[in-house]
C-alpha positions, 0 to 999 in steps of 0.5 A: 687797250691798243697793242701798243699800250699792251706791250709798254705794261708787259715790258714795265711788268718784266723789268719791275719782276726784274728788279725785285729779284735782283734786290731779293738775290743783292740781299741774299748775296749780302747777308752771306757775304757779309760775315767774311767781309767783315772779317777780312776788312777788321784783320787788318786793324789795329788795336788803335783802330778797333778802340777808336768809334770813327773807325767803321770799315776803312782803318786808318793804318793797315797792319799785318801783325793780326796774320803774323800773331795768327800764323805763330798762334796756329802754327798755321802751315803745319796745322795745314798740313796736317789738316791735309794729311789726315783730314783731306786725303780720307775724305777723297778715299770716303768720296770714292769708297761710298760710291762703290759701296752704294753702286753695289747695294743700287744695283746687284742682289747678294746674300746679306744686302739687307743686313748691310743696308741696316748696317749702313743706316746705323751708321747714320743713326748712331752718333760718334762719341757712343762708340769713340771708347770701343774704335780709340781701343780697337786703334791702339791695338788693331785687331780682327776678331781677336786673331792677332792676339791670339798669335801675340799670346802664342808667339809672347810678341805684341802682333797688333799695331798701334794706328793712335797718333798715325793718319791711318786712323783716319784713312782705314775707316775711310777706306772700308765705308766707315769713316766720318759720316760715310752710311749717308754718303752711301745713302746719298749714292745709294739713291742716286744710282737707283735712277740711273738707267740700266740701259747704260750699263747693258751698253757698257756690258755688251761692249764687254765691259764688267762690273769695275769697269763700267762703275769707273767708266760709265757709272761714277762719270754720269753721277755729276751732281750726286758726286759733287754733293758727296765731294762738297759734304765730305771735304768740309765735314772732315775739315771741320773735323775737331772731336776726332781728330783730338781723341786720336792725334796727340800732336800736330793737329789739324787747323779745327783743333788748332782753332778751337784750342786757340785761347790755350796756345795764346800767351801774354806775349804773342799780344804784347809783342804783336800790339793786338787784342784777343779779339782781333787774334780769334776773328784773324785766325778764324779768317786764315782757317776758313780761306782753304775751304774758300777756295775750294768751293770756288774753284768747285763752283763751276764744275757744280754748274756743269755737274747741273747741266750734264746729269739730266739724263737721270731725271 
């Protein structure tokens, strides 16, 4: 065999190796694709169009009235604020909060580590609904070991605030590392930081820099790919919050309530004055419910390659 020969077989074997992983990734990216473009190709169809067997993927009249019947049935904009207030605004407080909850069992020795640690790891294990009767009780009545009762009995005045129906039911458990999901944020942190090189922080202590300041400064910006996980898993599992967000709030729910009680909120003549079917109603509003998380996953996607690239000095 000529080297000539050789080189020819070699190319042809790259660009058939080529080939085959774009189809692999075409496919891939057409199975993840698909469901969303589905979904915002029939949001535009009439009740003619989705009746009518020649109608695939084109319809043959465009209309907006799924959107405007969706907008009114989810009370959309209010929906999103709310979603925004309660949901997004804790799971930026959960971010920020597990990771120096997990810095400090990575990295400094104290008396009760271990207890915490077992703390951190139940919070894992046990599921919400087993203790959602206890936390709705201790909201309605916010108290610490029965010591603003105490003073209500003494004083004859209720002491204890009521946080049901408030964003800070969300926002406290957040803040103190309790929140939703929050011991595997701190798990995830936990373990990152324990590769971190010490040597990093030495440098920042010799600079005189203590503890809070080297987190901010050296620590949280060398955790790329840890802080964009936890940010990721954080945003959308708040997001998508509904068993929560229904036991504590009694009006002005987020988008997940909305949705999911969306069948209880669609009268007669939100589909007769809008001229479409339930079906068309339930795909269009999970569409619009769906497009926030959407973007912020692409407007996240770069800095996740960056997070990629700029964290190898951990290993």
């Amino acid at each position: 065999m000529n080297i000539n020969t050789y080189k020819v077989k070699k190319q042809t074997s790259k660009a058939f190796a080529s080939v085959i992983r774009y189809l692999v990734l075409i496919g891939f990216a057409y199975i993840l694709f698909y469901p969303f473009l589905f979904m915002f190709v029939n949001s535009f169809k009439t009740a003619s169009d989705w009746l009518d067997p020649t109608v695939e993927w084109l319809p043959k009249v465009l209309t907006l009235n799924n959107y405007k019947a969706s907008i009114k049935v989810l009370n959309y904009f209010a929906a999103l604020f709310s979603t925004f207030k309660n949901e997004i605004i804790s799971a930026l407080i959960s971010f920020l909060t597990c990771a120096l909850a997990g810095y400090g069992l990575a990295r400094f020795d104290f008396r009760g580590k271990k207890f915490l640690t077992g703390v951190m790891i139940l919070c894992i294990l046990v599921p919400d609904p087993v203790i959602m009767i206890a936390s709705y009780d201790n909201f309605r009545h916010l108290d610490f070991l029965g010591i603003l009762d105490f003073f209500s009995n003494v004083t004859g005045y209720e002491l204890r605030p009521n946080l049901i129906d408030t964003p800070f039911v969300f926002w406290v458990p957040a803040l103190l590392g309790v929140g939703l999901k929050n011991g595997l944020f701190i798990y995830i942190y936990t373990q990152f930081f324990k590769g971190l090189p010490k040597e990093l922080e030495e440098a920042a202590w010799i600079d005189g820099a203590g503890p809070i300041k080297t987190f901010f400064k050296i620590v949280l910006p060398s955790s790329g790919s840890a802080t964009i996980t936890v940010l990721v898993f954080s945003v959308v599992w708040y997001f998508n919050d509904y068993y929560q967000s229904q036991i504590y709030l009694s009006d002005k729910y987020p988008l997940s309530v909305m949705l999911a009680n969306i069948t209880a909120n669609v009268s007669s003549d939100v589909t007769q004055n809008f001229k479409l079917s339930l079906g068309t109603l339930l795909l269009t509003s999970a569409f619009i419910a769906i497009v926030p998380l959407l973007i912020f996953f692409l407007l996240l996607q770069r800095k996740f390659v960056q997070s990629i690239a700029t964290c190898g000095i951990v290993g």
